[in-house]
C-alpha positions in Angstrom: 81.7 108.1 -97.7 82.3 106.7 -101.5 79.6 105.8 -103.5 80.3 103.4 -106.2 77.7 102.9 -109.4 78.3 101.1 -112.2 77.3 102.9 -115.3 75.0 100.1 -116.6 73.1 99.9 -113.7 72.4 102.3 -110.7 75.0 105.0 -111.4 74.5 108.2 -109.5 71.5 106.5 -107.9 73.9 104.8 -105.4 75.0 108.0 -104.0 71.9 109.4 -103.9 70.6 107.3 -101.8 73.9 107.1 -99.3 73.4 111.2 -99.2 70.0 110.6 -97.4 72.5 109.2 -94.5 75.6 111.1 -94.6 76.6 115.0 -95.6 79.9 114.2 -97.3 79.6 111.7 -100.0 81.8 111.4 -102.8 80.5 109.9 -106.2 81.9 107.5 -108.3 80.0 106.1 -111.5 82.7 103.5 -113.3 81.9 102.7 -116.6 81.4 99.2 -118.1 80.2 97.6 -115.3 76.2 97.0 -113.9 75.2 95.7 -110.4 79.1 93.5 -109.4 81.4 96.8 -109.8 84.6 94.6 -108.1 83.5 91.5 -109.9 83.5 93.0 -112.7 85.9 95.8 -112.9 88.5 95.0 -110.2 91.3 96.9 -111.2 88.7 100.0 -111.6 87.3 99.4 -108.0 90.9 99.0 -106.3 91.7 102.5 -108.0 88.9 104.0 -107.0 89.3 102.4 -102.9 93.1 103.1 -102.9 92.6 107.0 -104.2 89.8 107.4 -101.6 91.6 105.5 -98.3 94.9 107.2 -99.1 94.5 110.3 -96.6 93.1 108.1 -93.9 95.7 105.2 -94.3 98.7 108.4 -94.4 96.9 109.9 -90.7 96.7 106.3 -89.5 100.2 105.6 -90.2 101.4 109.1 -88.5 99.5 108.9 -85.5 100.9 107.1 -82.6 100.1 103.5 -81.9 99.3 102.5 -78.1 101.0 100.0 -76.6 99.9 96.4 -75.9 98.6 95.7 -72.6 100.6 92.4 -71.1 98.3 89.8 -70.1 
């Protein structure tokens, strides 16, 4: 799980909180933003997604895809 704060705002608070549900969180605090992270640093946020999604989207792409059931 990523947990994104913005530095103005709730910060590490965020993941604190998702660690009460989950035992691997990763924490991200991105600074210059409050309470709308994407709103308000976009570019920050894709990053931060891309970086994190990057090993599942490479064992998506390698494992094999069914095929569609006719209808």
């Amino acid at each position: 799980m990523l947990a994104i704060g913005g530095a103005h705002s709730l910060a590490d608070q965020v993941a604190d909180t998702m660690k009460l549900a989950a035992d691997d969180v990763h924490t991200l605090v991105i600074s210059g933003c409050a309470h709308w992270i994407a709103e308000e640093t976009p570019e920050e946020t894709l990053a931060a997604l891309t970086t994190f999604l990057a090993p599942y989207r490479n064992e998506h792409a390698a494992a094999p895809r069914p095929m569609p059931q006719a209808t």
